[in-house]
C-alpha positions as CSV (number, residue, x, y, z in Angstrom):
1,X,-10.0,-14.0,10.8
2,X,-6.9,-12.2,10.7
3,X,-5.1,-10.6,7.8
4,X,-1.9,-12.6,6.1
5,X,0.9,-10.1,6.2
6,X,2.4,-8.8,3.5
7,X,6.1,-9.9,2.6
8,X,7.3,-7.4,0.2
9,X,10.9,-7.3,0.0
10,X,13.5,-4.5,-1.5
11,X,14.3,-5.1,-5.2
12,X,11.3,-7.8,-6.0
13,X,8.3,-6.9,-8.6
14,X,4.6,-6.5,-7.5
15,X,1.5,-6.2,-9.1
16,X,-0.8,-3.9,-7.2
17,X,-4.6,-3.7,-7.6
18,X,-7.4,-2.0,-5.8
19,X,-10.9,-1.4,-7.3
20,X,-13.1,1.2,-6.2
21,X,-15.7,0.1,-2.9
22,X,-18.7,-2.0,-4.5
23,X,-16.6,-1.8,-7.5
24,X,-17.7,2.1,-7.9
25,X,-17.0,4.3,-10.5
26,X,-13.8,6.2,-8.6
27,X,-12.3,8.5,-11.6
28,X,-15.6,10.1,-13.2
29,X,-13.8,12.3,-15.9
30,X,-10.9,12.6,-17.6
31,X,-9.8,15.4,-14.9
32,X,-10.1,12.3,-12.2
33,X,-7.3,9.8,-14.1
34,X,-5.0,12.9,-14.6
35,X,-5.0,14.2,-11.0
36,X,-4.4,10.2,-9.7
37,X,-1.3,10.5,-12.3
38,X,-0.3,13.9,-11.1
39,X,-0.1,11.7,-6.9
40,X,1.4,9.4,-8.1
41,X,4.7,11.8,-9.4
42,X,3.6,13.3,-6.0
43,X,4.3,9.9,-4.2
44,X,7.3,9.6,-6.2
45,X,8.9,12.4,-4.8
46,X,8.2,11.8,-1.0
47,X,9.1,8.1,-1.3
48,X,10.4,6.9,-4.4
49,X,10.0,3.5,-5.9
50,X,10.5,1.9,-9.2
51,X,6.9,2.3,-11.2
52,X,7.3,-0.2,-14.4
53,X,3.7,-0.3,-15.7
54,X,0.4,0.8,-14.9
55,X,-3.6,1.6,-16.3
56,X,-5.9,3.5,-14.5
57,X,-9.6,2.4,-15.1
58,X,-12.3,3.4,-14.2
59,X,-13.4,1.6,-11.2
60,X,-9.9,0.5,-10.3
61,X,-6.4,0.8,-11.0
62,X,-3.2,-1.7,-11.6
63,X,0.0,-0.8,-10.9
64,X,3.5,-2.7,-11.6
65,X,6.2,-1.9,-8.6
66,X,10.0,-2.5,-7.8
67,X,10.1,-1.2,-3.8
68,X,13.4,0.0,-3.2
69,X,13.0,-0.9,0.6
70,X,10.5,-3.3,2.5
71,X,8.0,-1.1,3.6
72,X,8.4,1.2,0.7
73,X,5.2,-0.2,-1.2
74,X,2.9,-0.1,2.0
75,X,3.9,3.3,2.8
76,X,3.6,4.6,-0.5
77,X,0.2,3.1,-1.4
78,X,-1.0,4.3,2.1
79,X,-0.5,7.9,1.1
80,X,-1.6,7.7,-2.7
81,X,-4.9,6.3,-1.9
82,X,-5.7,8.3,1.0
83,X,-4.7,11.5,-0.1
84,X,-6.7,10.4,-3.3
85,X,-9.8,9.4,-0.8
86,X,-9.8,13.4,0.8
87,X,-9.5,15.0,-2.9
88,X,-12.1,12.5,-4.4
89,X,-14.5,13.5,-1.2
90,X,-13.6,17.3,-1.0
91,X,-14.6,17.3,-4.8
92,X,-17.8,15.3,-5.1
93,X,-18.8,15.7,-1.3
94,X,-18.9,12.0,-0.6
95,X,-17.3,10.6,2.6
96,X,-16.7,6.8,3.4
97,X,-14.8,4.5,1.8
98,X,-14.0,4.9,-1.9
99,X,-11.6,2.1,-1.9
100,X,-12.8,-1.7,-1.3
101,X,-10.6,-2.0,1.3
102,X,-6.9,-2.6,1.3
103,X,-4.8,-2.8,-2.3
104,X,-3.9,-6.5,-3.5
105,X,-0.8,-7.4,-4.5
106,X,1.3,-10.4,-5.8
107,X,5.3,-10.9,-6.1
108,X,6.1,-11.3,-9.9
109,X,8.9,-13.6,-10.9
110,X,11.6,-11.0,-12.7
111,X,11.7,-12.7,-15.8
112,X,9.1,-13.9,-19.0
113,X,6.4,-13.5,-15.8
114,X,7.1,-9.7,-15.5
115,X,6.7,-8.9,-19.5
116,X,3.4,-11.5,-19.0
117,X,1.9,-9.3,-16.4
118,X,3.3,-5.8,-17.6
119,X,1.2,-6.9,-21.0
120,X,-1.5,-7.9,-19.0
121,X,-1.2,-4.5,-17.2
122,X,-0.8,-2.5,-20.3
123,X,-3.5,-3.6,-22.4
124,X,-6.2,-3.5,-20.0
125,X,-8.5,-0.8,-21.3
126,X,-8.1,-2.2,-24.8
127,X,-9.3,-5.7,-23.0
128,X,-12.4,-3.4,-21.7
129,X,-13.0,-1.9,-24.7
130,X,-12.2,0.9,-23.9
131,X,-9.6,2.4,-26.5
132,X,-9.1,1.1,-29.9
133,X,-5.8,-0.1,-29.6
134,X,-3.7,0.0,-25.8
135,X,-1.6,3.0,-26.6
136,X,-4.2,4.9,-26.8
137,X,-5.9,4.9,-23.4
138,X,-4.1,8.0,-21.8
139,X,-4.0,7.0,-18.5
140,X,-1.9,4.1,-18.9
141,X,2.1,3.7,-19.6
142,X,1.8,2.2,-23.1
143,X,0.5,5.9,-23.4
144,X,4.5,6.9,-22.4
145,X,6.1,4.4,-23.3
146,X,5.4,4.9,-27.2
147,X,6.2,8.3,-27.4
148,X,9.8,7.7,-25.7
149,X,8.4,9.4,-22.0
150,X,9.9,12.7,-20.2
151,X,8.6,11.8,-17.5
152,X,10.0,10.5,-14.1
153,X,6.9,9.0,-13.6
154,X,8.0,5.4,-15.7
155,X,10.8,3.3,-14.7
156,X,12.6,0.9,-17.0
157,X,11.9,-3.1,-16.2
158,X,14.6,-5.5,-14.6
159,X,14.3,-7.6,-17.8
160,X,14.3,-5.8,-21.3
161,X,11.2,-5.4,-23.1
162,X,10.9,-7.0,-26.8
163,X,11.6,-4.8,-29.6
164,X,7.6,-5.6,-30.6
165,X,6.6,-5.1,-27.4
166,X,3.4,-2.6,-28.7
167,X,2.5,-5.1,-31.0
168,X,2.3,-7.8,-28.3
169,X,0.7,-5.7,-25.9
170,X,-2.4,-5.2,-28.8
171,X,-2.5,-9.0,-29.9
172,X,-4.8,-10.7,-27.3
173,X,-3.5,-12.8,-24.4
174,X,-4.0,-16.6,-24.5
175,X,-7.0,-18.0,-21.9
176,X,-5.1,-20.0,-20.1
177,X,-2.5,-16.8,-19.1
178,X,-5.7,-15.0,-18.4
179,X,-6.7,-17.6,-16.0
180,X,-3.6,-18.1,-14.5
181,X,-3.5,-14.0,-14.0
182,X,-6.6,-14.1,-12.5
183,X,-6.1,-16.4,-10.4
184,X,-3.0,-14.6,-8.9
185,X,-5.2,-11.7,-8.6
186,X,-7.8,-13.1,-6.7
187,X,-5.7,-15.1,-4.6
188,X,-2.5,-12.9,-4.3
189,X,-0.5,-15.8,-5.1
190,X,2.9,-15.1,-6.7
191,X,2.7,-15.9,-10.5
């Protein structure tokens, strides 16, 4: 069965996703996240786009996009993850896939839906346990974001973020917005 297409147009909001193949361990140590991070100014600079939250993991990674052009996210993501793929194999000596295939991703309506899954975004190692409170997990952009970033790295968010917004990020999201996340996710249906 074929592929659906992706419609991505200039100017909308995406959540991206892709998870390492067999959901495998991709960024091993702290040198791993930091390199990703260090691509993705690197994919900045050759192609530009609006990055407005993300959270490395690690088995997988979320990102939160505004494409400046239609193909910008495809083109972008294509050389992130595969110049990721050749580091990740020159270093460990592995070969094959290290991603599970091609990255997910689902428009986001550029209102209360954006801040819903920027949260979502944000607060996903504190979800895993991994990091005592969101701002904390350094390879995220609540990292940035609380210390007033320098970097060109974050972009601000078509809608403006509430003045408690690291508060809200660490209070725990309601089950039925998880589910209705999820289910986004796994279906890349527009939430």
């Amino acid at each position: 069965m074929p592929r659906r297409p992706r419609i991505l147009v200039a100017g909308g909001c995406y959540h991206l996703i892709n998870r390492g193949n067999n959901k495998s361990v991709v960024f091993r140590r702290p040198a791993d996240f930091w390199s990703f991070l260090a691509l993705i100014d690197c994919a900045q600079e050759r192609l530009p786009l609006s990055l407005l939250a993300y959270c490395l993991m690690p088995n997988h990674f979320h990102l939160v996009v505004s494409p400046y052009g239609p193909d910008d996210v495809s083109r972008w993501m294509h050389w992130l993850t595969t110049t990721h793929t050749h580091r990740h194999h020159r270093l460990y000596g592995t070969s094959g896939s290290l991603w599970q295939g091609r990255f997910r991703s689902f428009p986001i309506k550029s209102d209360i839906h954006l801040l819903t899954v920027m949260r979502y975004v944000e607060r996903n190692a504190l979800r895993a346990g991994l990091a005592e409170n969101a701002e904390h997990w350094p390879w995220g952009s609540l990292a940035l974001r609380v210390v007033g970033h320098s970097s060109n790295r974050l972009a601000e968010p078509p809608v403006n973020l509430p003045a408690r917004w690291l508060e809200l990020v660490n209070e725990s999201q309601s089950p039925v917005e998880l589910e209705a996340l999820r289910t986004c996710v796994n279906h890349q249906r527009p939430f």
